[in-house]
VEXDREN-2710 file (C-alpha; in Angstrom, 1 decimal):
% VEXDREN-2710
k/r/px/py/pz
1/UNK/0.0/0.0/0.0
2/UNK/1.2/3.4/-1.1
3/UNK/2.1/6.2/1.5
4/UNK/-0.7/8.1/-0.1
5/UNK/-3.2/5.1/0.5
6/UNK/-1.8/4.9/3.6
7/UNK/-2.7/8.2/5.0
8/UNK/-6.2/8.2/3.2
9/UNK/-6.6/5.1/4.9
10/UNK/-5.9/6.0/8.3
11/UNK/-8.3/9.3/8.0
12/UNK/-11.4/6.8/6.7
13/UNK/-10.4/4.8/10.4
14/UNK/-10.4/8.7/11.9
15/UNK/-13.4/10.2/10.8
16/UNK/-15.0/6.9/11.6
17/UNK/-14.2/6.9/15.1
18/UNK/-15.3/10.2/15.6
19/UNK/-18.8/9.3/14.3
20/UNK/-18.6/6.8/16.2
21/UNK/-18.4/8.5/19.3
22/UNK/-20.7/11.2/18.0
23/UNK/-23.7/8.6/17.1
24/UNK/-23.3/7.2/21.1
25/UNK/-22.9/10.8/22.8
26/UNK/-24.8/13.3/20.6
27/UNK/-21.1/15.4/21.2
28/UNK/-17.6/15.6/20.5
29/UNK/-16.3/17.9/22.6
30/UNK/-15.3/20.6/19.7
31/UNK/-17.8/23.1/18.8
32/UNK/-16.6/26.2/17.9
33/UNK/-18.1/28.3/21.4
34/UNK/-19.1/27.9/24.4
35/UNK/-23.0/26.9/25.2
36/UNK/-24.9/28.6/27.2
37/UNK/-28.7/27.1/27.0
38/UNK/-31.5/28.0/29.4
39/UNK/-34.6/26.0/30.4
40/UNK/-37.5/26.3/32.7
41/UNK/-35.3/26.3/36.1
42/UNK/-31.5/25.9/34.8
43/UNK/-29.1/27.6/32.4
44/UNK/-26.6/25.0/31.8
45/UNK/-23.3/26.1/30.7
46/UNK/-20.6/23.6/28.9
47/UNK/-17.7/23.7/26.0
48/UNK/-20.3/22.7/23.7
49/UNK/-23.8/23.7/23.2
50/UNK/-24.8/20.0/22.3
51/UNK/-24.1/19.0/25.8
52/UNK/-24.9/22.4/27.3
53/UNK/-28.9/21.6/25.8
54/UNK/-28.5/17.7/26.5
55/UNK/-27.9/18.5/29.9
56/UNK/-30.5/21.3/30.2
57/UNK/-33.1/18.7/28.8
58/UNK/-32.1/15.9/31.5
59/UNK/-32.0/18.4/34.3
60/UNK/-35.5/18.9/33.5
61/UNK/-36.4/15.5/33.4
62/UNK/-35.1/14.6/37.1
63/UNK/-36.2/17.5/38.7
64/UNK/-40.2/16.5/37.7
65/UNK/-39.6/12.4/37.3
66/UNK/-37.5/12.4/40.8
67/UNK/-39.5/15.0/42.9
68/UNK/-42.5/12.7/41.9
69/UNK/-40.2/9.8/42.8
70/UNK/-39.1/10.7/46.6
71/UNK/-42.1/13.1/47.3
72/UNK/-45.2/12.2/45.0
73/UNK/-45.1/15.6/43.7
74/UNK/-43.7/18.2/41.0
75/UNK/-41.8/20.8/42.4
76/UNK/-43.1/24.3/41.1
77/UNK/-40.9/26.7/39.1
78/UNK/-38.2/28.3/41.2
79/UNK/-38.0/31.7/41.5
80/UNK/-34.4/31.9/40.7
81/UNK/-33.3/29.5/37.7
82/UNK/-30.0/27.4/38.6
83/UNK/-26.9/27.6/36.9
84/UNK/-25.3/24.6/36.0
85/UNK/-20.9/24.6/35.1
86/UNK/-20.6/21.3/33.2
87/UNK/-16.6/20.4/33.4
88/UNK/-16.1/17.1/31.0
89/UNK/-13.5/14.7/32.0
90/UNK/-12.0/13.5/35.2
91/UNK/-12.8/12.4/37.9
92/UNK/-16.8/12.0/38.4
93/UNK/-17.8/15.1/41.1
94/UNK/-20.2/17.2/41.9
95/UNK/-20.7/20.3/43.9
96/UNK/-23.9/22.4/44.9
97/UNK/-24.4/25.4/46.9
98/UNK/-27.4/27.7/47.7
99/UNK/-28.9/29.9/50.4
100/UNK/-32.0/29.5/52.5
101/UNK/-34.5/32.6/53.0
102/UNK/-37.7/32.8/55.4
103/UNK/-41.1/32.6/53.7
104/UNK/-44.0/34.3/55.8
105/UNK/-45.1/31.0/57.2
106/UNK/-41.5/30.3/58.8
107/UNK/-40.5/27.6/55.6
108/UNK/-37.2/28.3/54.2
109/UNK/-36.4/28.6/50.3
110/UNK/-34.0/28.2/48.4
111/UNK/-32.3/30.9/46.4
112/UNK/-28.6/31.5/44.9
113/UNK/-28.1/28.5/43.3
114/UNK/-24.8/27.2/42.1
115/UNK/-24.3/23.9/40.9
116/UNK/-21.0/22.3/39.1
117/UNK/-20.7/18.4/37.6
118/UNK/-17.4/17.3/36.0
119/UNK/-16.3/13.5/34.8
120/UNK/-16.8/11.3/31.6
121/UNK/-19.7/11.9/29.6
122/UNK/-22.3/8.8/30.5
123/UNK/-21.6/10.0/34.8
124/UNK/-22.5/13.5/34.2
125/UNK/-25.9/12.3/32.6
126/UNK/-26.4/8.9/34.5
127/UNK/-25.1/9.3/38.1
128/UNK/-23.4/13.0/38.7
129/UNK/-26.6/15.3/37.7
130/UNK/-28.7/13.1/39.0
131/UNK/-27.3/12.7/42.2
132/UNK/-27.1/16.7/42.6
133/UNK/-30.6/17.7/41.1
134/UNK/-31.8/15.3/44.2
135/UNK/-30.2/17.5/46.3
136/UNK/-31.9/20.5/44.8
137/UNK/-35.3/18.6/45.2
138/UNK/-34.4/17.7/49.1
139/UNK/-33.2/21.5/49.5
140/UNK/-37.1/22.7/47.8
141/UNK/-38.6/20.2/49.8
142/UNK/-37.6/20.8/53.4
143/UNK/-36.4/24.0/53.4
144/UNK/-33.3/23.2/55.4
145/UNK/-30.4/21.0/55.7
146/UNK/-30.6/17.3/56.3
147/UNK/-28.2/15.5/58.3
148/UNK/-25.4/14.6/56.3
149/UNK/-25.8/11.0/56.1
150/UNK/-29.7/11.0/54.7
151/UNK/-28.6/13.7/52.0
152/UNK/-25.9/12.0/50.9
153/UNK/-27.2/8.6/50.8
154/UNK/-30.5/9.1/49.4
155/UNK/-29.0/10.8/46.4
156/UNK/-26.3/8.3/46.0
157/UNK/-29.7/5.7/45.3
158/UNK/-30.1/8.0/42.4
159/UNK/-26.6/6.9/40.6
160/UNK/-25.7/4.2/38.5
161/UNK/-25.2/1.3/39.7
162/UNK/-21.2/1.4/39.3
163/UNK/-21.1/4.5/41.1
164/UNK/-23.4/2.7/44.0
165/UNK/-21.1/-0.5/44.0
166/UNK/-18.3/1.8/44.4
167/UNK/-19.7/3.0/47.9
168/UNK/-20.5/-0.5/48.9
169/UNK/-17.1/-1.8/48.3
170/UNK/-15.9/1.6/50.2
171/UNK/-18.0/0.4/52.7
172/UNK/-16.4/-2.7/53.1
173/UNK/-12.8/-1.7/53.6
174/UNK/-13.9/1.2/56.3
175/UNK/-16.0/-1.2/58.2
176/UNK/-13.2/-3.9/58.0
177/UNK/-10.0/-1.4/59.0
178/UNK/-8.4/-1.7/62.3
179/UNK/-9.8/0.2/63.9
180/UNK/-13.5/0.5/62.5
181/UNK/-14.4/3.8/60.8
182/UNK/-17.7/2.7/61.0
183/UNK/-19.6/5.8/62.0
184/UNK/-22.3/5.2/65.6
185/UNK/-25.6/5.7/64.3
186/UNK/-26.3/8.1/67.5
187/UNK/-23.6/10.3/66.2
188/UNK/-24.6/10.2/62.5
189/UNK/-28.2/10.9/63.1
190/UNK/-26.9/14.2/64.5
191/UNK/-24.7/15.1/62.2
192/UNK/-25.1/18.1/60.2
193/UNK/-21.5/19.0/59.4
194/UNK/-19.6/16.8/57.2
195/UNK/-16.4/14.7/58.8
196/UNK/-12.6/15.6/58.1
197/UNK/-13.0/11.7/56.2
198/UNK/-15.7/12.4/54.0
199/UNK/-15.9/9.1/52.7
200/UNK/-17.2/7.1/55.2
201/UNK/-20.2/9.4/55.4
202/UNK/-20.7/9.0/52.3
203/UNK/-20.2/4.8/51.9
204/UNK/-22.4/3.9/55.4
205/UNK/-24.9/6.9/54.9
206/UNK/-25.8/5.1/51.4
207/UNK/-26.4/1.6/53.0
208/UNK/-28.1/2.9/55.9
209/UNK/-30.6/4.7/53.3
210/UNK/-31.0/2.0/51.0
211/UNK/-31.6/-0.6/54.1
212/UNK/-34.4/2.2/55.0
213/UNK/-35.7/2.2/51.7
214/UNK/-36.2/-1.2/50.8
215/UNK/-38.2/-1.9/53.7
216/UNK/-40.8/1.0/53.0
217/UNK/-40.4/3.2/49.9
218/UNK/-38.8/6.4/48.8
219/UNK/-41.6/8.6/50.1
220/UNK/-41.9/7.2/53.7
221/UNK/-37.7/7.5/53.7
222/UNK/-38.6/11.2/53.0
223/UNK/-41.8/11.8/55.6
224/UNK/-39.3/9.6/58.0
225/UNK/-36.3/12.1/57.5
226/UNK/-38.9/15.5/58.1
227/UNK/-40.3/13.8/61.0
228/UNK/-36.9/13.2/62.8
229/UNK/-36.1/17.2/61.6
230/UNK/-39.3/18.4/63.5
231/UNK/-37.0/16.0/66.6
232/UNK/-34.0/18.0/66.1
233/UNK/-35.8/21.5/66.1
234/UNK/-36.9/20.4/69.4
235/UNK/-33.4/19.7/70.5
236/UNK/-33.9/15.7/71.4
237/UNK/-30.5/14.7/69.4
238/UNK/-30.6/10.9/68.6
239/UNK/-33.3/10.2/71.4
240/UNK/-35.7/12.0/69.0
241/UNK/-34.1/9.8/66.1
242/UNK/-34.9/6.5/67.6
243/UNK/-38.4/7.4/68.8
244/UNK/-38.9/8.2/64.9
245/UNK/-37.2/5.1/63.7
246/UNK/-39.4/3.1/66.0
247/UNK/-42.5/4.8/64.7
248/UNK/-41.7/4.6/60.8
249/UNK/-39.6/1.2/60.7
250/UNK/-40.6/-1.1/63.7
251/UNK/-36.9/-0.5/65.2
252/UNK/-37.3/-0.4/69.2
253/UNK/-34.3/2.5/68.5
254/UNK/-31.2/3.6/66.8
255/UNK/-29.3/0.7/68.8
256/UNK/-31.3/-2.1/67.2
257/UNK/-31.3/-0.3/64.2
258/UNK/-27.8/-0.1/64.5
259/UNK/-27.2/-3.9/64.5
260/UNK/-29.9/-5.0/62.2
261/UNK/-28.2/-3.1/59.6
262/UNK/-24.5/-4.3/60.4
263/UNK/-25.8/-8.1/60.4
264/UNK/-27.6/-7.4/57.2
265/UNK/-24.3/-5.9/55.3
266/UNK/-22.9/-8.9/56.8
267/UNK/-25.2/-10.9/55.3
268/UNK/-24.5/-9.8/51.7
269/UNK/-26.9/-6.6/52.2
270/UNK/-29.7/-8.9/50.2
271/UNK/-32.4/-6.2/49.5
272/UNK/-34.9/-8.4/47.7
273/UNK/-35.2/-9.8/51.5
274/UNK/-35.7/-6.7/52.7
275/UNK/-38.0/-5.5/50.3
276/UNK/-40.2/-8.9/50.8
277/UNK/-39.8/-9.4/54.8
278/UNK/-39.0/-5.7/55.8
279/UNK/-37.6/-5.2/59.7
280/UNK/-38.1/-8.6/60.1
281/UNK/-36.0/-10.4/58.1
282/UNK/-32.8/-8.3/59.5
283/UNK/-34.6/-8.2/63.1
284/UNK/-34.0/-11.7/62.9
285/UNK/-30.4/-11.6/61.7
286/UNK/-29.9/-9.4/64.6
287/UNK/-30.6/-12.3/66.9
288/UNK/-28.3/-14.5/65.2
289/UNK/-25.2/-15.4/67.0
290/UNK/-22.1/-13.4/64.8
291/UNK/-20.6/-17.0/65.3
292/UNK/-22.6/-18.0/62.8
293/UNK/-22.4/-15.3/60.5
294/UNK/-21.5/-15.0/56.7
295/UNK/-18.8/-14.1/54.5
296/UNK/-18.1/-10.8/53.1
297/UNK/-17.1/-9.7/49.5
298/UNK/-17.7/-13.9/48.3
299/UNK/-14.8/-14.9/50.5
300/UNK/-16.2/-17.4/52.3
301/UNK/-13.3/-17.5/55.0
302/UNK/-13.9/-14.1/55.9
303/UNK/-16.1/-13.2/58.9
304/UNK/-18.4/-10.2/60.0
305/UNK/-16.6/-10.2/63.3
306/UNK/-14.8/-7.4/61.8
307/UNK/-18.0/-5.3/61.2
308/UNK/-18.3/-3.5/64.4
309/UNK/-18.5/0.2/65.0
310/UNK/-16.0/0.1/68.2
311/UNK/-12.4/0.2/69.4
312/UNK/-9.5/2.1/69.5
313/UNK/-8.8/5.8/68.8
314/UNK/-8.4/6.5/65.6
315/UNK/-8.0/9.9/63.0
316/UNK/-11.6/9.8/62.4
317/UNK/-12.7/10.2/66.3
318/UNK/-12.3/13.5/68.0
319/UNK/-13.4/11.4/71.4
320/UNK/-11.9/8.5/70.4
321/UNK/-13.9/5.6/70.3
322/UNK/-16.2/5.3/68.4
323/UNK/-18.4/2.7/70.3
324/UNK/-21.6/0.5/69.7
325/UNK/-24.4/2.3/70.8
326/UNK/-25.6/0.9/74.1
327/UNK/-29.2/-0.9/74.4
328/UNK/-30.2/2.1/75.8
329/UNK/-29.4/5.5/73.6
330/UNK/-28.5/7.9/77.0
331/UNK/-25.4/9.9/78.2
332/UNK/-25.5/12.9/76.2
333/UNK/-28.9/12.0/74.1
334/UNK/-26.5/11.6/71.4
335/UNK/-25.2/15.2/70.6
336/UNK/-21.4/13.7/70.8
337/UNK/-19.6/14.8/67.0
338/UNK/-16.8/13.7/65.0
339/UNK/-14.2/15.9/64.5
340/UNK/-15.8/17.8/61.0
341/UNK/-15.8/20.8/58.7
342/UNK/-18.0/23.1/58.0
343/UNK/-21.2/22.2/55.0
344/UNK/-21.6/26.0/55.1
345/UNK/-19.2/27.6/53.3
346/UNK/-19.6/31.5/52.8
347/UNK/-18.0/32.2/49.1
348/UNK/-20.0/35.5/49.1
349/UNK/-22.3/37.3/51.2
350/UNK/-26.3/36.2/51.1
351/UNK/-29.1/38.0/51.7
352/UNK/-29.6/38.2/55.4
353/UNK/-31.1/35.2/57.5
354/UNK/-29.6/33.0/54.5
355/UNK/-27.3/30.4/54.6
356/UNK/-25.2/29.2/51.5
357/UNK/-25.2/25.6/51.6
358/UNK/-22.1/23.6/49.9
359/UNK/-21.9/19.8/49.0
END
């Protein structure tokens, strides 16, 4: 084959790949300006207008199907329209702020909204702007901040299901280091500030949701998480919490609900089970011995005696020890905090009685 054909050649094999690529993503990355495309409640700003507009038209889409999904309702327009920076490439993140403001009838609303995804195309669409539009439709919903764990997690159920195996094999490895940094669910109730190791928030606060979930629905998860708010605006700390738990789930408190859930990751987190029995199937594997307990991760010679939320001092702890909760949730009703950072981050100044909210 001649140089000539050569080169000709190799161009066919270019311009192929690049449709390719086109005919699966709808964009190649090289439009001559920068998009700027605005819907009902976003203006979505990307390197190309193709995926500025794709991403406008799937922004839309969550914000109706999954308010419909977690509260059995459309949110109406916002006031303000959120701006979206899409970044592609990289690492799959996300990042949301916004500021609360009184309504008349005490409610907060959200206003100032800033919102950035970044990572490889099919993560922005299927798991990264998902995952942060839910935290727009929490924000709408409530009015206020959620603990860190119930945010988090509930919009991690939102993402792909790489992205959620991910967390769970996260999970895993945090649950099974020496020492634990499994998080006590009387301090994670309570949290509202996110920990110096974000991760581990994130990873547990995930399987504690999904555990919730399949044993009663996406909409109870969400009355469940605004009743144990109306707790905390009364000051009962994790007290409030397991009252709550034991009215929505059938968990006598945040201890048992504590040790159902380790037994059932322990167990191979089986959610058809769950979904199927509810609190009694992992009320049951509560009771069993952790003798007689099951292997992790397929490895049959592994045990769960490694899942426990106790022991040593460790970098995660500002007390250190981070122990089981006792039968009885007492002491300090639960207020005790890891060592954290700020969510509320104050990159300009808000109109007064707001709060700008970062994630």
């Amino acid at each position: 084959m001649s140089a000539r054909a050569v080169q000709v050649y190799c161009l066919f094999i270019l311009v192929l790949g690049v449709t390719a690529f086109e005919s699966t993503s709808g964009f190649d990355g090289r439009a001559p300006q920068r998009g700027g495309v605005e819907s009902a409640n976003f203006v979505v700003y990307a390197s190309d207008w193709r995926l500025a507009n794709l991403v406008s038209q799937r922004a839309e889409e969550y914000r109706k199907a999954l308010a419909l999904e977690w509260t059995g309702r459309e949110l109406a327009p916002w006031s303000q329209k959120c701006p979206i920076e899409v970044e592609l490439g990289g690492a799959s993140s996300g990042e949301t702020s916004f500021a609360f403001v009184s309504h008349a009838d005490g409610r907060g609303y959200p206003i100032e909204w800033q919102m950035k995804i970044r990572g490889p195309y099919e993560r922005i669409l299927d798991s990264v702007l998902p995952h942060e539009i839910t935290h727009t439709i929490f924000a709408t919903h409530f009015g206020e901040p959620l603990p860190r764990w119930a945010d988090e997690g509930a919009c991690t159920m939102v993402e792909h299901e790489l992205e959620k195996n991910k967390n769970h094999q996260l999970l895993m490895q945090f649950l099974h280091s020496k020492p634990s940094m499994g998080i006590p669910f009387n301090r994670m109730f309570v949290m509202r500030r996110y920990p110096r190791q974000i991760l581990p928030l994130y990873a547990q606060g995930y399987s504690v949701a999904k555990f919730l979930i399949h044993q009663g629905g996406k909409q109870r998860f969400v009355e469940y998480i605004g009743k144990g708010l109306r707790q905390d605006a009364m000051n009962r700390g994790s007290t409030g919490w397991s009252e709550v738990t034991a009215e929505f789930y059938g968990y006598e408190d945040l201890s048992e609900l504590q040790t159902s859930w380790l037994k059932w990751v322990g167990d191979g987190s089986d959610e058809v089970a769950l979904k199927t029995s509810g609190n009694e199937y992992s009320k049951i594997l509560a009771r069993t011995s952790i003798d007689s307990t099951y292997a992790i991760n397929s490895t049959p010679s592994v045990k769960v005696a490694a899942l426990n939320m106790g022991g040593a001092k460790n970098s995660y702890s500002r007390e250190g020890g981070a122990s089981l909760l006792s039968p009885r949730d007492g002491g300090d009703g639960g207020r005790s905090r890891s060592e954290d950072i700020p969510i509320y981050r104050h990159p300009k100044q808000s109109s007064e009685g707001s709060i700008s909210i970062f994630r």
